[in-house]
C-alpha positions as CSV (number, residue, x, y, z in Angstrom):
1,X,16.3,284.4,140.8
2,X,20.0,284.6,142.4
3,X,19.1,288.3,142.9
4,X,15.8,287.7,144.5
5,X,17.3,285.4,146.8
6,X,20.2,287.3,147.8
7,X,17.6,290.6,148.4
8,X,15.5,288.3,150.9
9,X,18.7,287.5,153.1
10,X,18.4,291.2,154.3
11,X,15.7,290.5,155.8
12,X,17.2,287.5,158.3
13,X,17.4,288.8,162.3
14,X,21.1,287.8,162.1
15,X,22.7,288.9,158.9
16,X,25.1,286.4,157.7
17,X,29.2,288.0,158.3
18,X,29.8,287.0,154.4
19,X,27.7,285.7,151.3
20,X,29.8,283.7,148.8
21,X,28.5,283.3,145.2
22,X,30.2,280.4,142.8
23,X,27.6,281.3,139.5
24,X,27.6,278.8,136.5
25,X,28.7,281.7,135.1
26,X,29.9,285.1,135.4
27,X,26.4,286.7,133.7
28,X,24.2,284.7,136.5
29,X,24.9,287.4,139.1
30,X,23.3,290.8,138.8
31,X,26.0,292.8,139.8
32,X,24.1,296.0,140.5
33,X,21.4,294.4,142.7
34,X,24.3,293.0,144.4
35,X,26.0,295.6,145.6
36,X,23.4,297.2,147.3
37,X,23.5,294.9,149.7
38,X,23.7,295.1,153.3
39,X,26.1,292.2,153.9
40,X,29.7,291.4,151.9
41,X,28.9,289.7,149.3
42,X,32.1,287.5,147.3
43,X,31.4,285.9,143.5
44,X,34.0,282.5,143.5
45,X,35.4,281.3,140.7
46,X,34.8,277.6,140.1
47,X,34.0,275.0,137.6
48,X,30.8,274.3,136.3
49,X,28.5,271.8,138.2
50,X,27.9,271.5,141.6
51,X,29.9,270.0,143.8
52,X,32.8,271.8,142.1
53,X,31.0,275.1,143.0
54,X,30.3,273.7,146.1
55,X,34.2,272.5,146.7
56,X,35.1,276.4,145.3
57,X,33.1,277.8,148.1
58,X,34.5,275.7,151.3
59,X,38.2,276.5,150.0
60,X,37.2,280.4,149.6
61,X,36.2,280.7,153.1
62,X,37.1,280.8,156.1
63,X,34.4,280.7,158.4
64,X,33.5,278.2,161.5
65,X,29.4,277.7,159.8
66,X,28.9,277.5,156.0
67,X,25.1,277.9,155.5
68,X,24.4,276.6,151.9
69,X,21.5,277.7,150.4
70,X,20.4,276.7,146.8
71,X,19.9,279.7,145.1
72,X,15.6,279.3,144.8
73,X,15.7,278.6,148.7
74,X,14.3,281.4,150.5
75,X,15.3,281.5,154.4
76,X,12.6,282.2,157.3
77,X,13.5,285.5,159.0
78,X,15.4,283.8,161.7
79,X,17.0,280.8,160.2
80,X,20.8,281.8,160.4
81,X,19.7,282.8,164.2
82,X,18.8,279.8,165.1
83,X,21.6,277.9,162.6
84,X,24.4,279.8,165.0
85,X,22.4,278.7,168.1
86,X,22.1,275.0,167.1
87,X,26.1,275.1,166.2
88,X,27.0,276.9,169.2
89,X,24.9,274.9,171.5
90,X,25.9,271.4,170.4
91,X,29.3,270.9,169.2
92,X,29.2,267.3,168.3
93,X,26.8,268.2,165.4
94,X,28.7,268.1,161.6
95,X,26.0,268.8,159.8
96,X,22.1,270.2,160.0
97,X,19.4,271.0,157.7
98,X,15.9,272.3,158.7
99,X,12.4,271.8,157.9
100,X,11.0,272.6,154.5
101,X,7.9,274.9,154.2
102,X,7.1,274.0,150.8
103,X,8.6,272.2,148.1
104,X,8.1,273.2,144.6
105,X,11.0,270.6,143.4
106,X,7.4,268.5,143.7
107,X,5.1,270.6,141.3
108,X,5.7,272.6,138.7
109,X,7.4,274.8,141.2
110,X,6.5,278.1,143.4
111,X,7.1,281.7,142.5
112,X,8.7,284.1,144.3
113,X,5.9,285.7,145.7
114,X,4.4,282.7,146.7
115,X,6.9,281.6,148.5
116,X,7.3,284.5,150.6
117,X,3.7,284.7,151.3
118,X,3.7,280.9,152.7
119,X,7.3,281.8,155.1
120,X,4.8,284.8,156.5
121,X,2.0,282.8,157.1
122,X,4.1,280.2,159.0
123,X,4.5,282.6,161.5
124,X,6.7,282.4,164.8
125,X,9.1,280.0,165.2
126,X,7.5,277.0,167.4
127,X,9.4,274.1,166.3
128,X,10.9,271.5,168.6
129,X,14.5,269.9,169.0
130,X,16.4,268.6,166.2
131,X,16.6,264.7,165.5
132,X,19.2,262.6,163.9
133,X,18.6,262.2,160.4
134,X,20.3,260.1,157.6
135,X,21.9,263.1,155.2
136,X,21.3,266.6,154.6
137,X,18.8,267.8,152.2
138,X,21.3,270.2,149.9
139,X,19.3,273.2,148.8
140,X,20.0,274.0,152.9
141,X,22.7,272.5,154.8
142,X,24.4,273.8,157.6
143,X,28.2,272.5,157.6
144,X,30.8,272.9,160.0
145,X,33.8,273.1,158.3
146,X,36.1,272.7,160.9
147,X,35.5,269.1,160.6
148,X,35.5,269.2,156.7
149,X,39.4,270.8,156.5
150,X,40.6,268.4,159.6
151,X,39.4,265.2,157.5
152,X,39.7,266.6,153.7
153,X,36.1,266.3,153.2
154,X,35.1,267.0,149.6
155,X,32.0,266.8,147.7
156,X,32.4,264.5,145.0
157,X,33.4,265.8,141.8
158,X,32.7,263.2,139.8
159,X,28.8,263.4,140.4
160,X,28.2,265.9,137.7
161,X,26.0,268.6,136.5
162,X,23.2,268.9,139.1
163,X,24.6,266.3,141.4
164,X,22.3,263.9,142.2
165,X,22.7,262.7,146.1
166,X,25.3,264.8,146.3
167,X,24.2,265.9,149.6
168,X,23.6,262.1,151.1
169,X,27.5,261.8,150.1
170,X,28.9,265.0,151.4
171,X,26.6,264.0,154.4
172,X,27.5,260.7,155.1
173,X,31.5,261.1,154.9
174,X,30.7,263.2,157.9
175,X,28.9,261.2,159.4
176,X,32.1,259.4,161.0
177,X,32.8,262.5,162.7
178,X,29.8,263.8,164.4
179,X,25.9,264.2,164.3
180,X,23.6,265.2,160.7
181,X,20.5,266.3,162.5
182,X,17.0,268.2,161.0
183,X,15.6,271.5,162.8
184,X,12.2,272.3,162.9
185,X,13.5,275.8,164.1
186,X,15.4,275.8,160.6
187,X,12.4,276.4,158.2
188,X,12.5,277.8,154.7
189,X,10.9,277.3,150.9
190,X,12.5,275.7,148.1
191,X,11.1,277.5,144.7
192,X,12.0,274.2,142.7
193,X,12.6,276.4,139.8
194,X,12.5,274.8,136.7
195,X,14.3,277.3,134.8
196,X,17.4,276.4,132.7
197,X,20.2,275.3,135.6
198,X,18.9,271.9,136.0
199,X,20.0,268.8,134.4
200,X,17.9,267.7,131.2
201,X,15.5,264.6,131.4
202,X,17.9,261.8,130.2
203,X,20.9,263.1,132.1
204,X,19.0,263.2,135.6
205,X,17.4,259.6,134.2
206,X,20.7,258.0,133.9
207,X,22.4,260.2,137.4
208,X,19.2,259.0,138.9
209,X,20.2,255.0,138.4
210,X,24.3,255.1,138.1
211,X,25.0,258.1,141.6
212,X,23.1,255.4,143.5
213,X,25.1,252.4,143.1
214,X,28.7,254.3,142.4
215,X,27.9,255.7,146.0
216,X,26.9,252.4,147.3
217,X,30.2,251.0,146.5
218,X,31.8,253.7,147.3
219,X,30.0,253.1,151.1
220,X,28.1,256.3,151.7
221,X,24.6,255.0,150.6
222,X,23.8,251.8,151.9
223,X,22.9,249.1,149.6
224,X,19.2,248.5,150.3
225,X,18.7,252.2,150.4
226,X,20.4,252.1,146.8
227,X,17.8,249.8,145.7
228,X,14.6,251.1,147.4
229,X,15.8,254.8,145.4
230,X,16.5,253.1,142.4
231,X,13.3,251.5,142.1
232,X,11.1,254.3,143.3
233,X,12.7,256.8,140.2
234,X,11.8,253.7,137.6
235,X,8.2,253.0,138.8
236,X,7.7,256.7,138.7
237,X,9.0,257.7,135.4
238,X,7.2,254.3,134.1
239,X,4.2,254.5,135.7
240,X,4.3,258.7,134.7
241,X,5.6,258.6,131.1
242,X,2.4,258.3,129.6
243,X,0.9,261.4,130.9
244,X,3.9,262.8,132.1
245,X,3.5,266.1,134.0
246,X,4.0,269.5,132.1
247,X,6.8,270.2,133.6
248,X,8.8,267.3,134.2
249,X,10.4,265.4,131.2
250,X,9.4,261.7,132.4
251,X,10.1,260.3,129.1
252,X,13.7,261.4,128.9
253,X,14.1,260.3,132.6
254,X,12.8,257.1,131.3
255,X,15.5,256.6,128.4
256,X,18.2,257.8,131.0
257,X,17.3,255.2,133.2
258,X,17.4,252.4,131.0
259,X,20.7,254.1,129.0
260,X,22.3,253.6,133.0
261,X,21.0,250.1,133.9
262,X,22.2,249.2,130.5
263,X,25.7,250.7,131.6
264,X,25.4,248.9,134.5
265,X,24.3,245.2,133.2
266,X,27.7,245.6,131.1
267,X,29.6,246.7,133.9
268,X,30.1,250.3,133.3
269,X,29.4,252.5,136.5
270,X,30.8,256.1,135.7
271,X,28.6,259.2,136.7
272,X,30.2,261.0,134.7
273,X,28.8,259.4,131.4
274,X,25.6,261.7,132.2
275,X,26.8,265.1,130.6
276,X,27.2,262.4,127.1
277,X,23.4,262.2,127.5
């Protein structure tokens, strides 16, 4: 997948100056597909989960425009063109993300193929301006990290595993400092693979009840906003866990949500109890 992904980058109008990897582990990255490429390419060392990876790759570089890309997101041929032109053009903006194609986190998820088939039939770029938007969606988000070094912005480390809202924190500490805007002009597919990389059923259950209210008090979710996710991840695994779908693991999700409203009844709000799920 990381291979494929990388490959399709050679095909962006604008190559990127660097590509910085930070695998799970050291056997994720095909080495040999790797360094045929026609861009630098640098694996980082870092800890397992994401925002760790994600921490490891803002202190290895050095660049004004980190473009992160989830490694099942597949860019439109001219999305790091128009990423330097949005970033150049307006200054005051922190942080931008762009319009998603398709989303296979949704279904059972999309193949490679697929998803290259649906970025050619979208065609030439005709989107519009960006708008203000609330956070970032992660699996692409366009950071200036000028403003992350000046005010020691860090993704929090102790969202584990697959992070859940990571991105509305890392978003919303920045928020203070300038704009977090969408693109239409910024279009690519998420895969939503649901190969191993992703947390388990009762892990995401519990990250999916405890990230929202440890970031509520910790003021970069607001509190209704808290509640309205909350709810929407228990009527969904509830109404769901019957006839779950074949490739989502509602029932688990289920246990892990009651495992972290338990936690939370008896005052217990750690994210980190997830990986003990």
């Amino acid at each position: 997948m990381l291979a494929d992904t990388l490959e399709h980058l050679s095909g962006q109008s604008r190559m990127p100056d660097q590509v910085l990897v930070c695998p799970a582990q050291a056997s994720d990255v095909d080495l040999h597909r790797v360094s045929s490429l026609p861009f630098d390419v640098q694996i980082v060392a870092g800890g397992r989960g994401l925002p760790l990876q994600r921490n490891a790759l803002i202190a290895a570089s050095d660049a004004d425009i980190m473009v992160f890309i989830d490694d099942d997101f597949l860019l439109a041929p001219d999305f790091l063109q128009e990423a330097e032109a949005l970033m150049r053009g307006n200054p005051d903006v922190v942080v931008a993300t762009g319009h998603v194609l398709a989303d296979g986190i949704l279904t059972q998820g999309l193949d490679f193929e697929e998803a290259v088939r649906i970025i050619d039939a979208a065609g030439p770029n005709r989107g519009g301006e960006w708008h203000r938007t609330y956070n970032a969606y992660g699996c692409n988000m366009i950071v200036r990290l000028q403003a992350v070094r000046d005010h020691s912005v860090k993704f929090d480390e102790r969202l584990p595993l697959y992070a859940w809202q990571e991105d509305l924190d890392f978003s919303r500490q920045l928020a203070v400092y300038g704009e977090i805007v969408r693109s239409p002009r910024l279009r690519g597919v998420h895969l939503g693979t649901k190969r191993s990389g992703r947390s388990p059923g009762r892990r995401l259950g519990y990250s999916q009840v405890v990230n929202p209210v440890y970031l509520a008090r910790k003021g970069t979710m607001a509190w209704s906003r808290c509640f309205r996710q909350i709810g929407r991840n228990i009527t969904a695994n509830c109404a769901r866990a019957i006839r779950p779908e074949s490739w989502v693991d509602r029932r688990g999700r289920l246990l892990g949500n009651l495992i972290g409203l338990f936690d939370l009844l008896r005052g217990v709000c750690e994210p980190e109890r997830a990986v003990r799920h």
